[in-house]
C-alpha positions in Angstrom: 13.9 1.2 -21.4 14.3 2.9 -24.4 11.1 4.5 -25.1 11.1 8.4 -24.6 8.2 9.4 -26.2 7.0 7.0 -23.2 8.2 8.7 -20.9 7.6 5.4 -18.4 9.3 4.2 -15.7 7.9 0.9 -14.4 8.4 -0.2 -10.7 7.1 -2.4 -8.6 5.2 0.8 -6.3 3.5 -0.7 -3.4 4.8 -3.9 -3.2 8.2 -2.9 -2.5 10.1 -1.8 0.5 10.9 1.5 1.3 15.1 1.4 0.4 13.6 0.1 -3.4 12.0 2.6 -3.9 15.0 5.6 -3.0 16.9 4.1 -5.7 14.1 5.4 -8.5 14.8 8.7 -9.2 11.4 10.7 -8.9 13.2 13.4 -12.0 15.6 11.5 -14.4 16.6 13.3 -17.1 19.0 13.2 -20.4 20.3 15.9 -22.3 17.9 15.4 -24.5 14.6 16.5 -22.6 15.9 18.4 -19.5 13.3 17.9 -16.9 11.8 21.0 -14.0 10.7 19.4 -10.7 7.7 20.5 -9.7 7.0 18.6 -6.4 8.6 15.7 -5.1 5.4 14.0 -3.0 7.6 11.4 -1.4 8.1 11.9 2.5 7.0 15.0 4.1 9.1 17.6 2.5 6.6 19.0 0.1 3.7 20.6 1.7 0.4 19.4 0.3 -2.8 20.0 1.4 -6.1 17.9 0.6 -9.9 18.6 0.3 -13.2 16.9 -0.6 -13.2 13.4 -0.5 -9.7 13.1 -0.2 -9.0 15.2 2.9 -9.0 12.3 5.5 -8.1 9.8 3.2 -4.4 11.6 2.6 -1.4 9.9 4.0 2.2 11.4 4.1 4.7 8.3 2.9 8.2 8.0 2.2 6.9 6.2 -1.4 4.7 9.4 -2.1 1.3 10.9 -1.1 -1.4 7.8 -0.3 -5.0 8.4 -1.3 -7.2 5.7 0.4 -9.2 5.3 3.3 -11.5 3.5 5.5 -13.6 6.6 4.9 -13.3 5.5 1.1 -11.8 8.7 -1.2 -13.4 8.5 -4.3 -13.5 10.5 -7.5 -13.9 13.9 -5.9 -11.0 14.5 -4.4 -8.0 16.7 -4.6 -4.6 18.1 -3.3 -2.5 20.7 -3.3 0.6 22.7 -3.0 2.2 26.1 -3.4 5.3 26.6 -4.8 8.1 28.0 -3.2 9.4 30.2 -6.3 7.1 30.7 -9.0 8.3 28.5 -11.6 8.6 29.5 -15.9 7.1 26.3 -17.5 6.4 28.8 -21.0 9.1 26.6 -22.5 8.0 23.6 -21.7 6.0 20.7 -23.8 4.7 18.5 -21.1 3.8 18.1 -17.7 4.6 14.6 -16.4 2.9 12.9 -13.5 4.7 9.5 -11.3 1.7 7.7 -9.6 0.6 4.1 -9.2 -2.8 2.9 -8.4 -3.9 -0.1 -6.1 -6.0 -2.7 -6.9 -9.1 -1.4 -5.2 -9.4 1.5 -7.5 -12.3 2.1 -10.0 -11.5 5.8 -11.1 -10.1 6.0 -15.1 -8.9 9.2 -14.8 -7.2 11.8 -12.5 -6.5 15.6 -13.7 -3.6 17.9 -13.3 -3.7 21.0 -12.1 -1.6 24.4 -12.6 -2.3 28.0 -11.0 -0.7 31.0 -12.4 -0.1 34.4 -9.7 -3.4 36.0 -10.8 -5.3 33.1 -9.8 -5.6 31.1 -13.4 -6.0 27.6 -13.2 -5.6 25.5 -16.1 -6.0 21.6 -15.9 -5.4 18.4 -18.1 -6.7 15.1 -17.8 -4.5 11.8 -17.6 -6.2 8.4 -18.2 -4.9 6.0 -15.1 -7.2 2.7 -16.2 -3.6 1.8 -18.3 -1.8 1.1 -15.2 -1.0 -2.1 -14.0 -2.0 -1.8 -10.2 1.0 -1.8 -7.7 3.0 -0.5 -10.3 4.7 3.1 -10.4 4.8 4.8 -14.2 5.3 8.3 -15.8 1.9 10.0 -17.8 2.8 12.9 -19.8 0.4 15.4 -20.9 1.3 18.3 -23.1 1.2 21.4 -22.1 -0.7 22.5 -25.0 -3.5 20.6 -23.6 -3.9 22.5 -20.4 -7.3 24.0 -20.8 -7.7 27.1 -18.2 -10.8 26.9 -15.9 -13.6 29.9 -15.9 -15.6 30.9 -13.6 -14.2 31.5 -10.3 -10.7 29.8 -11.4 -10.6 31.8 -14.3 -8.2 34.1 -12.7 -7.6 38.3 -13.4 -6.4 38.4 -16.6 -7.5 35.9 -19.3 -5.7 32.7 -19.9 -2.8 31.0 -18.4 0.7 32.7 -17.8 2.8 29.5 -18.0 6.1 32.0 -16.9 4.5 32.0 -13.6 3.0 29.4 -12.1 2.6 29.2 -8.4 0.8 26.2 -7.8 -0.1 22.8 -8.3 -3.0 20.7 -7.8 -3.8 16.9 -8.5 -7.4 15.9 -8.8 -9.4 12.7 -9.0 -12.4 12.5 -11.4 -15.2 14.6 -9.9 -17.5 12.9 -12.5 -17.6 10.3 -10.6 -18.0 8.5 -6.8 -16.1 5.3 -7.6 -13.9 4.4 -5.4 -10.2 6.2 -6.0 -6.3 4.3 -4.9 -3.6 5.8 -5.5 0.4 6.7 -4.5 1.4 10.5 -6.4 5.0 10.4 -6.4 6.1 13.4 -8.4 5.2 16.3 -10.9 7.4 17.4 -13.5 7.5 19.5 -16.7 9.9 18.7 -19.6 11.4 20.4 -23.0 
């Protein structure tokens, strides 16, 4: 596809057998817009951690991390991961997120989270009610519409220091108890 500013890459997500899916690369990039890999969610190498209502609906898969349950995950849920390195994103414009929803879910939106060293987390909201269920795209957010949290998130020094972020976060909609499905494949930030 030729569509950039898109930033999509349409597969067939949960429909397709497990070989398919290692052929789509969870970071492509062009010389263009050099992509960061943040965390690869597919298999069991990146460590990710779930809580509320998606704690014991989290499954580890080779297509990426599966939110659903007989104990029904809705809305407000989340997971997380530390990185390894802390990671300089001040140079980036966006923060991409790979994820494709099943046909059972009912939540519009899902937010993305970033944490700084000092405990800072800043968090943008991607609308998911755009994707065609079983089917795997790219949702860009710019970076400039991070808003950092207050209160206990707000970290110990104001605002967010985007040369050192330390962890990620993916959330559901905590507005809501609908019903949430979804794969997370990958986060990424690019130029």
């Amino acid at each position: 596809m030729k569509h950039p500013a898109l930033a999509l890459i349409v597969a067939t997500l949960l429909a397709l057998p497990t070989a398919a899916l290692a052929s789509i690369p969870a970071a492509p990039a062009d010389k263009a817009s050099p992509t960061e890999l943040i965390a690869d969610l597919r298999g069991e190498t990146t460590p990710a951690y779930g809580y509320e209502s998606w704690k014991d609906a989290m499954s580890r898969t080779a297509e990426g991390v599966s939110i659903a349950s007989s104990k029904g995950a809705q809305g407000n849920g989340g997971f997380c991961g530390n990185l390894d390195t802390p990671m300089n994103l001040a140079g980036m414009a966006y923060v991409e997120m790979a994820l494709g929803i099943g046909a059972a879910n009912e939540v519009q939106e899902v937010t993305v989270g970033l944490c700084d060293a000092d405990g800072t987390l800043a968090t943008a909201r991607l609308r998911i009610e755009v994707i065609v269920p079983k089917q795997a795209i790219w949702l860009r957010v710019p970076l400039a519409a991070f808003q950092p949290a207050t209160g206990e998130y707000a970290g110990k020094k104001p605002g967010m220091d985007w040369s050192n972020v330390t962890q990620w976060h993916c959330q559901g909609d905590w507005t809501t108890g609908k019903p949430f499905q979804a794969v997370f494949i990958a986060l990424r930030a690019r130029r």
